[in-house]
N, C-alpha and C positions, 0 to 999 in steps of 0.2 A: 257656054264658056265654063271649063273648070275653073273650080276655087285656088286651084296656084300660079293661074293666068290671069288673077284678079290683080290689081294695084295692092299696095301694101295698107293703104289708107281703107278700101274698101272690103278688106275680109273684116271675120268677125273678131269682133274684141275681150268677147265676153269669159272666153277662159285664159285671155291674155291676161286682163284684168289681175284677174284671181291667181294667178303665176304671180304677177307682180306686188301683189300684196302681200301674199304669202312669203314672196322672200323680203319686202321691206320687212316686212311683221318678224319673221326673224331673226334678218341682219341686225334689227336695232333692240329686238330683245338681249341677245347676245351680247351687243354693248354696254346696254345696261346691266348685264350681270359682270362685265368687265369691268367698269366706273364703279359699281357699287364693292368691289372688291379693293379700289386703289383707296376709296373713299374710306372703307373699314382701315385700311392700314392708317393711312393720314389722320383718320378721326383716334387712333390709338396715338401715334406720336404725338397729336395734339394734346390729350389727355395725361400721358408719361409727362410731358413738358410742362403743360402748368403745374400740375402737381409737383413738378423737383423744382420750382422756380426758388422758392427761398434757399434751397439747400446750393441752389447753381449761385446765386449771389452770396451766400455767406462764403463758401470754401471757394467757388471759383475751381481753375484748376487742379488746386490741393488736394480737391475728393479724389482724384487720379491717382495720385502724385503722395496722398498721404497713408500712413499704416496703422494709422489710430481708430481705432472704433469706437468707442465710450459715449454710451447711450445717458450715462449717470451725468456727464460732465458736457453735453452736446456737443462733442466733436465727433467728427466722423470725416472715414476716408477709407476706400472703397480698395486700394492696392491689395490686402489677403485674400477678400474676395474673390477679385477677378485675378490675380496669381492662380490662387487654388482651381478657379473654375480650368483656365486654361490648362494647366499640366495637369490636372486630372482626365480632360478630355482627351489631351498628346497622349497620354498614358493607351487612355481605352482604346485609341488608333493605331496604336505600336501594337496592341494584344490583339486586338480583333481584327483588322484588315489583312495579314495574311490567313488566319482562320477562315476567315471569311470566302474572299477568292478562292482558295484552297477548295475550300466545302463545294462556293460555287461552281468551280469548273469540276469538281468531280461527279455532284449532278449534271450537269449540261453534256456531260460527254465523255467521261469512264462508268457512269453508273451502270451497273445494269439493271435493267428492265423490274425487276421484283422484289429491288430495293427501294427504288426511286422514291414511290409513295410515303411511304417510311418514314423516310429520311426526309424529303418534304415537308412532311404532317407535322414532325419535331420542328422544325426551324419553326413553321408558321405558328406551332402552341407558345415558343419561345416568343414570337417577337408579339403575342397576344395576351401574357401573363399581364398585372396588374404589375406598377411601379413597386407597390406598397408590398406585395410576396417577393420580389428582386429584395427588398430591403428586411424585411425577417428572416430570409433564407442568408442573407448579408448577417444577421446579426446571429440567427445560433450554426450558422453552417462555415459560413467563410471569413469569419473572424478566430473564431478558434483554431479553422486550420492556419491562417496565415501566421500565430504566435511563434510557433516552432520553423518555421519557413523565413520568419525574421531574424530568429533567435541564430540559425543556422546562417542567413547571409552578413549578417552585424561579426558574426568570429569570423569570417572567412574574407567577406570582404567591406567589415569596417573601415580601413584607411582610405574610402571613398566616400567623400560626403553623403550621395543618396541613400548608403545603408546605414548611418549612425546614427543610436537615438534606443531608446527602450522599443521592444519589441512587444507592444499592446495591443496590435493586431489592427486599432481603428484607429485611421490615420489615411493618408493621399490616396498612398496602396490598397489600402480597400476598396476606395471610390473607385479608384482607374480602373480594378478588376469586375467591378459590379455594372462599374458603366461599358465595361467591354464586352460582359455577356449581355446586356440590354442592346448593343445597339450589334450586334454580330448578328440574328436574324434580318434587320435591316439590309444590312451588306450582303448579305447569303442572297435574300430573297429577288433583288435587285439586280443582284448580277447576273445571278441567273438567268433571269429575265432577258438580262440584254446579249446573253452568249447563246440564249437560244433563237435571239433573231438575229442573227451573224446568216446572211446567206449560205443556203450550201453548194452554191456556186464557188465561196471562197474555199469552203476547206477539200470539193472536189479538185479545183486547180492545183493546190496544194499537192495532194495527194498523186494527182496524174504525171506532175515534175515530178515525182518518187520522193517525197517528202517524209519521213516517219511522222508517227502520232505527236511525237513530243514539238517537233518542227513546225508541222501547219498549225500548232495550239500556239505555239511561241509568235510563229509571226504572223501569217495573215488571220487570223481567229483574234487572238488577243488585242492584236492593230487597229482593227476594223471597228474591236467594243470598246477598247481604251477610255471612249471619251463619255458613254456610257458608265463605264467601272467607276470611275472618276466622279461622277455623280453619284451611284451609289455612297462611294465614300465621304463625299460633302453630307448626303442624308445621313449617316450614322452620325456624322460630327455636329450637325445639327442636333439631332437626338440627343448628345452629350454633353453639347452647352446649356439646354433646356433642362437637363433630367432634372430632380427636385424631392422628394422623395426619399426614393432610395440612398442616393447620394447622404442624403442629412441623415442618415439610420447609422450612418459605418464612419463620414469621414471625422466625427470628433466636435465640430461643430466650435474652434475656436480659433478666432478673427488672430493669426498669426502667421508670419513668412518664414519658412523654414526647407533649405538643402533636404533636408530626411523625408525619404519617401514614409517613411513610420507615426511621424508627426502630426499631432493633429492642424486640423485644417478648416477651410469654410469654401461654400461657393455662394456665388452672387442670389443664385435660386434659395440656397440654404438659408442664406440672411434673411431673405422674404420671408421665406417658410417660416422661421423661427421667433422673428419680432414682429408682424405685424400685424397682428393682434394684439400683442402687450404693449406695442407703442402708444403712446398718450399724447405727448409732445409734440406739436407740429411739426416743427423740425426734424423730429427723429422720423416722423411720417415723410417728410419730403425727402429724407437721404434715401429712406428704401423706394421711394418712388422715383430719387435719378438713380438707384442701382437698377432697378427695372426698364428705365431709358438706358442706360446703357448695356443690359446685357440683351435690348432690341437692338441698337446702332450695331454693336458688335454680330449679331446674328444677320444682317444686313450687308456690313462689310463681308465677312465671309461669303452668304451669297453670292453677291456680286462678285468676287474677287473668281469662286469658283465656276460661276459663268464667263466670265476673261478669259481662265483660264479652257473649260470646255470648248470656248468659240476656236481658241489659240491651238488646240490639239487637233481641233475636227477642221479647219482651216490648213493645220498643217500635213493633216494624211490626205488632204484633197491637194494640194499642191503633189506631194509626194505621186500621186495617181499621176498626176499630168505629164509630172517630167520622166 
């Protein structure tokens, strides 16, 4: 009688066994490297939490809500901060997201062939320099050029709040522009990535309706990565509410709200950078430990908001297919 004429009960077990260990044994390794990652987040919020616990009872919502910073007199409230942090980021996404895409589809698909590496190897040295050369290159390179670049938009188009204010070079504008070349290899590298796995089944269809170059890149090429691109672009903005660094080299480093892109400024990272080390004071210690809880929450919200959003576009080109 052959062995596949046997009952099921009666063959051998012996390398069934060993299949089935092997994938327990990695199913729940693999878990546990999943738990242990949700664990490290959790055991951080936990940690950001108690630490601002005095500073969340004394100001309450005020820390949000208030513009005062004064370390001498223990009041604190976090609104320059997280002002500065956010439109310095808006900034570097306004600068570097067409840059970016730009660059990337012109690798993915006008380069030619004996550029390509080149052009590659720059993005990746770019998005591999250290924070800290972003920020001296910030301080004797692209603050002296922006004085004159000030001086010239404040005549021309000062009767606009964002251009009014002395033209000192370090201020928003610096940041926005230093965090735009920091997080522009980000966006280059990324998308590329995702325009070179676009099937080329999409852009032959294209092409075979009699489609020009510029046509099958516009719609089924770009459609197809959209929700990809999109991500790269959360990652750069990620990179830009984090930066820390560079950012506190250029943008000025004082806890104020102000229209002028020229003006100096702070971010939530900067305030860390800056005081916590010279903090003494409890309190002053727990205000930077909930500006640290919140510029995690806020990194959080974005996430998510931009997985909403990804599910909502890749949902909606799968609909789009259907009908």
């Amino acid at each position: 009688m052959s062995e596949t004429s046997l009952p099921k009960w009666k063959l051998p077990r012996r390398g069934l066994v060993k299949g089935n260990f092997a994938d327990w044994l990695f199913r729940n390794t693999t878990r546990l490297f999943a738990a242990a990652l949700l664990v490290l987040i959790l055991l951080l919020f936990g940690i950001l939490t108690e630490g601002s616990l005095s500073s969340i009872r004394a100001f309450g919502l005020r820390f949000v809500t208030s513009s005062t910073w004064d370390p001498v007199r223990l009041i604190f409230g976090a609104l320059p901060p997280l002002y500065g942090t956010l439109l310095s980021s808006l900034i570097a996404l306004v600068l570097a997201v067409p840059v970016g895409l730009g660059t990337a589809v012109f690798l993915a698909e006008l380069c030619p062939p004996w550029l390509k590496s080149p052009v590659s190897f720059l993005v990746e040295l770019l998005a591999a320099l250290p924070s800290v050369v972003y920020g001296l290159w910030g301080i004797f390179v692209l603050v002296p050029a922006l004085r004159p670049v000030e001086t010239w938009l404040g005549q021309h188009f000062g009767f606009i709040p964002l251009f009014q204010g002395a033209p000192y070079g370090i201020g928003l504008l610096a940041a926005g522009l230093i965090l735009a070349v920091m997080i522009l290899p980000i966006i280059t590298s990324v998308s590329r990535e995702v325009l070179l796995a676009v099937p080329h089944s999409q852009k032959e269809a294209a092409y075979a309706l009699g489609a020009t170059h510029w046509e099958a890149l516009r719609g089924p090429i770009l459609r197809y990565a959209r929700a990809g691109l999109l991500g790269a672009i959360i990652l750069g903005l990620g990179r830009a509410l984090g930066e820390t660094m560079a950012v506190t080299m250029v943008i000025g480093n004082s806890p104020q709200i102000s229209a002028s892109l020229f003006s100096p400024a702070s971010t939530l990272a900067s305030v860390i950078a800056n005081e916590f080390l010279e903090a003494t004071d409890a309190m002053h210690i727990s205000a930077l430990a909930e500006i640290a809880l919140l510029l995690f929450i806020i990194t959080i919200i974005i996430n998510s908001a931009a997985r909403l959003l990804v599910w909502s576009v890749t949902r909606g080109g799968r609909v789009g297919v259907r009908e």
